[in-house]
N, C-alpha and C positions, 0 to 999 in steps of 0.2 A: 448457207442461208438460214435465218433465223426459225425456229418453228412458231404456229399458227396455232395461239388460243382463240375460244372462240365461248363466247356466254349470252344466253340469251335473258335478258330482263323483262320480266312479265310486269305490266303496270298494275299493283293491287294496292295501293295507296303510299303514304307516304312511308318512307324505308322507317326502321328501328333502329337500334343500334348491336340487336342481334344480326339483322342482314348486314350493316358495314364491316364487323366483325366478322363475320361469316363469308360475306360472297362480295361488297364492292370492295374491302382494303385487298384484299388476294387479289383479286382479278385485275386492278390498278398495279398494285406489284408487281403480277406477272406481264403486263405489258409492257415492264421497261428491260424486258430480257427478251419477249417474242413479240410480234407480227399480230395485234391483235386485231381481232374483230367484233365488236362486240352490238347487240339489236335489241332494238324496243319490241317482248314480244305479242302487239296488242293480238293476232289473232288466237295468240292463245289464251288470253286473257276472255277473249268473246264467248268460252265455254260457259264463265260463270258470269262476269257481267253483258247485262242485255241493255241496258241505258247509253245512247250514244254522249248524250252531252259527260255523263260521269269516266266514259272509256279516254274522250278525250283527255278531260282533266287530269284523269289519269296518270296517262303520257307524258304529259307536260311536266307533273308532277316527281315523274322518275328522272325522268329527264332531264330535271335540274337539279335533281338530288346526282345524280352520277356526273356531273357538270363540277358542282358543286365542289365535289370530294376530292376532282382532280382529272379529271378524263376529258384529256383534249382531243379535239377531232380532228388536228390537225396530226395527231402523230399516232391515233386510232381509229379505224373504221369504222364509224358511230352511224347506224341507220335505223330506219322502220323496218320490218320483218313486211309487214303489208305492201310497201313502194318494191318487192321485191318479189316480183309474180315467177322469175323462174322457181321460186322455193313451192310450189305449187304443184308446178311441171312436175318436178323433180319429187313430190309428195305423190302424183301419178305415179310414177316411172316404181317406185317403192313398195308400193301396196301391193304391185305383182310377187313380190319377193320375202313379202311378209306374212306369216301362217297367223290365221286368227286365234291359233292356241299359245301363242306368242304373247297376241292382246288380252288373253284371258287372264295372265298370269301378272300383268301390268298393277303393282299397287296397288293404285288409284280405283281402278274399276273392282277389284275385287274387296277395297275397304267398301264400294258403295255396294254391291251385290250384299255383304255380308251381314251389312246393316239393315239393309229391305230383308233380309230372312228372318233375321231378326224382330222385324218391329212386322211379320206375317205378311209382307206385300211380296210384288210381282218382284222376282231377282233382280230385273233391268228398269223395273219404276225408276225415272229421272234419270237414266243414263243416255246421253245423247251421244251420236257419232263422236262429236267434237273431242267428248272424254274418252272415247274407247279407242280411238285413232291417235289420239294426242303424242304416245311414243315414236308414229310411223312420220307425223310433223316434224318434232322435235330433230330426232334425223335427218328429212330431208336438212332441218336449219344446219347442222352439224355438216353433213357431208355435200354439200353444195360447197365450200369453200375450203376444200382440202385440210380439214383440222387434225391437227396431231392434239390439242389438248382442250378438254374442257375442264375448268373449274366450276363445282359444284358440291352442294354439300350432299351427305353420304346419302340425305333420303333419294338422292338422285340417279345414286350409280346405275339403279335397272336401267335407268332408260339408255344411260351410255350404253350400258351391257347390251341393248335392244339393237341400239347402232351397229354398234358390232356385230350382232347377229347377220342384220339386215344386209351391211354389206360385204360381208363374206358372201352371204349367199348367191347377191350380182355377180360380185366375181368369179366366184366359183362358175357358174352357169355360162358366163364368157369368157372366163378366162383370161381373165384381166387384173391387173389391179388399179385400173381407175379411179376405185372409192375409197381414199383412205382410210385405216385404221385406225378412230380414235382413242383417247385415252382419257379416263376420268381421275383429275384429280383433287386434293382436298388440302386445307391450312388441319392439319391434328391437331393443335394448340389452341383453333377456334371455334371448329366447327359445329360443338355447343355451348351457345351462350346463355348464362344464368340469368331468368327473370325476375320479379319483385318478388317471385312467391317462392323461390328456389327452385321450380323447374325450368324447361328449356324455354327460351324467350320466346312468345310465341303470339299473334292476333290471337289467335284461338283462344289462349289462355289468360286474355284480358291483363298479361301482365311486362307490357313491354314499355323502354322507355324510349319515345319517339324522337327522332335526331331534331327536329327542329324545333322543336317544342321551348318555349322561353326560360330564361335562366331561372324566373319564379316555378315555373311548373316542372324545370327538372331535378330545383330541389326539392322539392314537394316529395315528386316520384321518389327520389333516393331514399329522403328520409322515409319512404314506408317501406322499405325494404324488410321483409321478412325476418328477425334473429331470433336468439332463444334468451334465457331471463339471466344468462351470468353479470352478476356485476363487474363496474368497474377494473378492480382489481385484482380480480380472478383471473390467470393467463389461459388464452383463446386459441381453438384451433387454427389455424389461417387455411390450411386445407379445408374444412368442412362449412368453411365462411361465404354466403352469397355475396357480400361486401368484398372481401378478401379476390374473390374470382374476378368479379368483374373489375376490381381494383388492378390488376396484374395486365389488362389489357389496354390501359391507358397510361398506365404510372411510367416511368423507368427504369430499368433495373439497379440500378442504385436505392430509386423512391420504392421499389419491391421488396428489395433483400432491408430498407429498414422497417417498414411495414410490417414485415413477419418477423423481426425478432421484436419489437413493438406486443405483436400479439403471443408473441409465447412469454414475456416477460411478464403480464401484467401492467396495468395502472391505464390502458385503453378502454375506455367504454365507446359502446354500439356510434353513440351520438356523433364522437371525433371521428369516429371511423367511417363515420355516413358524410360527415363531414369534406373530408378529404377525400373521398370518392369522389362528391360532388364536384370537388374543385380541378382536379384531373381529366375527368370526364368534359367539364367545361370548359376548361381550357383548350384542348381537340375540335371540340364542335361548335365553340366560338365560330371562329373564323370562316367554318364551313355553314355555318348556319346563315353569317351575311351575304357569305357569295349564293345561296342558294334565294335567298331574297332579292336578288340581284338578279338571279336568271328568270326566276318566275316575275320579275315586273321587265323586265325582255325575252317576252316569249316569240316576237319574231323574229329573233337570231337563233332562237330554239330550234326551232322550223327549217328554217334556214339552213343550219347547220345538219339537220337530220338529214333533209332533201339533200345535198350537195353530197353528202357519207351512201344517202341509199344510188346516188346515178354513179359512183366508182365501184359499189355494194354489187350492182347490175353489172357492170361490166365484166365483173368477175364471174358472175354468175353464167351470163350469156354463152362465157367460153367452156364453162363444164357442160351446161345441157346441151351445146353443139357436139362436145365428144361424147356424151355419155346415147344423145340419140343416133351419129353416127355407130355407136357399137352397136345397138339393140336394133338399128334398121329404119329409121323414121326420119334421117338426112335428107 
């Protein structure tokens, strides 16, 4: 039997080309080898956005970007996280099993703690359940559908690691192995991508180039890409190249290996080389950028499609929280 990836997508605007890079080309790759599952995750998304009409848009919006890229729902579990109320159940069933010095140690809550000590406020000012809990969700999504793998990037692994915590512990206490063991794993080669300013590609750091964005505005973005003053002629590192990096993720390896003797020979300047980034990159997201115009002016096949992935999504679900409450006693 094939094994069971599983990812969940948080709707927080339109993707970059650090998450395609990072978390949809993987996750699409790894679906033609396992069993995958993969969910719209808006309630985790409802920690930080509280706007309904924008949570929708959202959605829609990821949703046609993962559409887009190549993720058929006929040959992948495509659902809402929300149309799927055992994960819920099963986010009960969890919290008995999970120590809150567990949640202490969570990232997320302790960059927020750290930053309130900092700027002299309450440790927990603005930290709602949603964010302090959010590892013990994440899991129920994980282990409701028996996953052997998630794909994620490295800032992620705590929370697999939490997974695993958590369900060792059910087990242990019944002596079971009910709740499988997952596994987090990662593309090395992607899972940081370089933005306009040379660090990691990032909303936060205002310097990302957006997948959908028009062929005028992604040469734009290219050409402001960050270099240093060698001229022309001078021959260029390609290892220490923001151009070079992101160039090696679209090009071919043919179009790579002549790229870098290019740059260690000399007679390239910054310009060609923004150049022909441009045109690699373009040519990639062509294609995907009209099918994603395509989905978002059918957003009732969106829907459609999601609905139809979350009632097979329940199906599955249904049969775990019947065994998992048949162990604990609540059959």
């Amino acid at each position: 039997m094939k094994k069971i990836a599983l990812t969940g997508i948080k709707p927080t605007g339109i993707p970059h080309i650090g998450n395609y890079l990072g978390a949809i080309k993987p996750a699409l790759k790894l679906s033609e080898t396992c069993e995958a599952r993969y969910f719209i995750a808006d309630y985790h998304a409802l920690n930080a956005c509280k706007d309904p009409v924008e949570l929708k848009k959202m959605t829609v919006e990821i949703a046609s970007a993962w559409l887009a890229c190549g993720l058929d729902p006929k040959n992948t579990l495509f659902y809402r996280q929300s149309d799927v109320p055992e994960t819920f159940e099963l986010l009960t069933i969890l919290m008995a099993f999970t120590p809150k010095g567990l949640m202490n140690r969570a990232h997320a809550y302790k960059a927020m703690v750290q930053n309130n000590l900092e700027a002299n406020k309450d440790p927990d000012d603005g930290v709602n359940m949603g964010l302090f809990t959010y590892p013990v969700l994440m899991a129920a999504d994980i282990l409701l559908f028996d996953t052997d793998f998630v794909p994620v990037g490295t800032d992620q692994f705590q929370h697999i690691e939490m997974a695993q915590d958590i369900a060792q512990s059910f087990n242990y206490v019944y002596k079971t192995q009910a709740l499988k063991i997952p596994q987090p794993i990662a593309q090395e080669d992607t899972k940081t991508v370089v933005g306009l300013d040379g660090r990691k590609m990032s909303k936060s750091y205002n310097n990302t180039i957006p997948m959908f964005c028009t062929e005028k505005e992604l040469k734009k973005l290219i050409m402001s890409i960050v270099t240093n003053s060698q001229t022309i002629e001078e021959p260029k590192d390609p290892d220490t190249s923001n151009i070079f990096a992101l160039y090696k993720n679209f090009a071919t390896p043919e179009q790579v290996e002549n790229m870098r003797a290019r740059y260690l020979k000399g007679g390239l300047g910054w310009g060609q080389a923004k150049q022909e980034l441009f045109e690699v990159i373009n040519a990639e997201l062509k294609p995907i950028r009209e099918r994603y115009y395509y989905w978002m002016n059918h957003q009732e096949d969106i829907w459609n499609a999601l609905k139809e992935g979350s009632q097979k999504a329940r199906l599955l679900a249904s049969q775990k929280i019947a065994q998992l409450r048949k162990i604990i006693g609540i059959d």
